[in-house]
N, C-alpha and C positions, 0 to 999 in steps of 0.2 A: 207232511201232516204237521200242525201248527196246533201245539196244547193248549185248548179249551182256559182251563182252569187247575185252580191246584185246590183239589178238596177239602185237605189235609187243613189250608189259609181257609176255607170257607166254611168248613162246619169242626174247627176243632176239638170240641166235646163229645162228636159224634162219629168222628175219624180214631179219635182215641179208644172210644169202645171198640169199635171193628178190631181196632188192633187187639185189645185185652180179651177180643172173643178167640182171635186166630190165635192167640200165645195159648190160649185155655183147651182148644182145640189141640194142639201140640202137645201139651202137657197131659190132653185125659188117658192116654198109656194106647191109645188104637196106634196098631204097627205100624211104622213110618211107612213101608212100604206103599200099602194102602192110602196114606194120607198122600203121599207123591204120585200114586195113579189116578188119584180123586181129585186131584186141584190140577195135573196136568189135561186130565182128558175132559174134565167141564171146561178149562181154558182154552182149549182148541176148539170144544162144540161153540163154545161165546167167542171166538173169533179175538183173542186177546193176545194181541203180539206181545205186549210187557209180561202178559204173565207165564205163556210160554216159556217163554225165554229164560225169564227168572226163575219157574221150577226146572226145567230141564237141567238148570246149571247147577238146583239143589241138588236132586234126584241123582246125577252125576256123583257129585261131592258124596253124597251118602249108598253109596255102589250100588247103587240099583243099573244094571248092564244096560250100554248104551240102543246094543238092539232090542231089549224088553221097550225102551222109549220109541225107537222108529216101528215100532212094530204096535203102540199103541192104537192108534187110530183104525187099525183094522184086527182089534184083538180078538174079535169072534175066531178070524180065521188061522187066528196063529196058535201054535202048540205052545208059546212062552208060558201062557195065562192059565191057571189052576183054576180047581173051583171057585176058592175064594176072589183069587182077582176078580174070576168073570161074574160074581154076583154083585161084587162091590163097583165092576164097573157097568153093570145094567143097572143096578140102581144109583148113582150119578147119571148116565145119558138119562134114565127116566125121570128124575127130579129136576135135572137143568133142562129139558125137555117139560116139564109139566102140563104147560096147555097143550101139547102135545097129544102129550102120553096118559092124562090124568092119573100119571103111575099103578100101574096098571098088575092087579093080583099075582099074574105072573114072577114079576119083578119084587115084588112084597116076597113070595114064596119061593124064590133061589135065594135071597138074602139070610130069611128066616131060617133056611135048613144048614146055611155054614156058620152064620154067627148068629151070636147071644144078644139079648134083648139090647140090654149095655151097651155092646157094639154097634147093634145096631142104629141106638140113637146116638153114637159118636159119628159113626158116616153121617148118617140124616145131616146133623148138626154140620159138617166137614165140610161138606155136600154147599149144602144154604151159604158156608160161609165165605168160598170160595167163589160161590158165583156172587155175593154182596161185592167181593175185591174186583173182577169181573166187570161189574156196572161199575165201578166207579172208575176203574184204569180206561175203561175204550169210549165211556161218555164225556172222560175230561180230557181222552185223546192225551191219556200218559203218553210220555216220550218212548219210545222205546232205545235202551241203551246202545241200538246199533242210527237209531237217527239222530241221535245226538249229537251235536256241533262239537268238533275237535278243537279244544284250547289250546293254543299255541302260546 
């Protein structure tokens, strides 16, 4: 795979906000935990090798257990996931899903019954902002730090 473009050189001003939204996102106090199941498992649905890779390696650092991460992608069926996970991660699949899903009353009301308004628009927001990262890392064909050319 041969990277496109570097976003970052093409729309500086507009790269730079993304970032100052995902530090904001960081910063508005929702449990890391959550923000690591939110940005890992819309990066898998968007097929995004960079970003993958890049949270899994947070999500590690910040001990969230390696089989809670292998065991993402089919959390219905796994007992790691609480209510909270499983609401915050049906509403991710339904948001990165959208035309999809038209996010769908269901997914509105398991969200609604574990967390607060507040909260809620901190996922939404978490949600939105990880799949902006998302478009931009697999449409400019980011490297992914394991295709990267070894310097010698």
């Amino acid at each position: 795979m041969k990277r496109r473009m570097n976003v970052a050189e093409a729309a500086p001003a507009l790269y730079s906000a993304v970032r100052a939204l995902d530090a904001a996102v960081t910063r508005s106090g929702l449990d890391a935990r959550f923000l690591h199941l939110v940005k890992l498992r819309a990066s898998q649905i968007n097929g995004c090798a960079y970003c993958v890779d890049l949270h899994v390696k947070e999500a590690l650092k910040d001990g969230i257990p390696a089989q809670v991460l292998h065991l993402l992608p089919v959390w219905r069926e796994s007992p790691l996931f609480d209510e909270r996970d499983r609401a915050a991660l049906e509403w991710t699949e339904s948001l990165t899903l959208i035309a999809d899903t038209g996010v769908p009353d269901t997914a509105f009301d398991a969200v609604r019954a574990v967390f607060s308004t507040e909260e809620i628009g901190q996922l939404t927001i978490a949600i939105g902002t990880i799949n902006v990262w998302n478009r931009i890392a697999v449409s400019s064909r980011m490297l992914h730090p394991v295709d990267r050319p070894v310097m010698t």
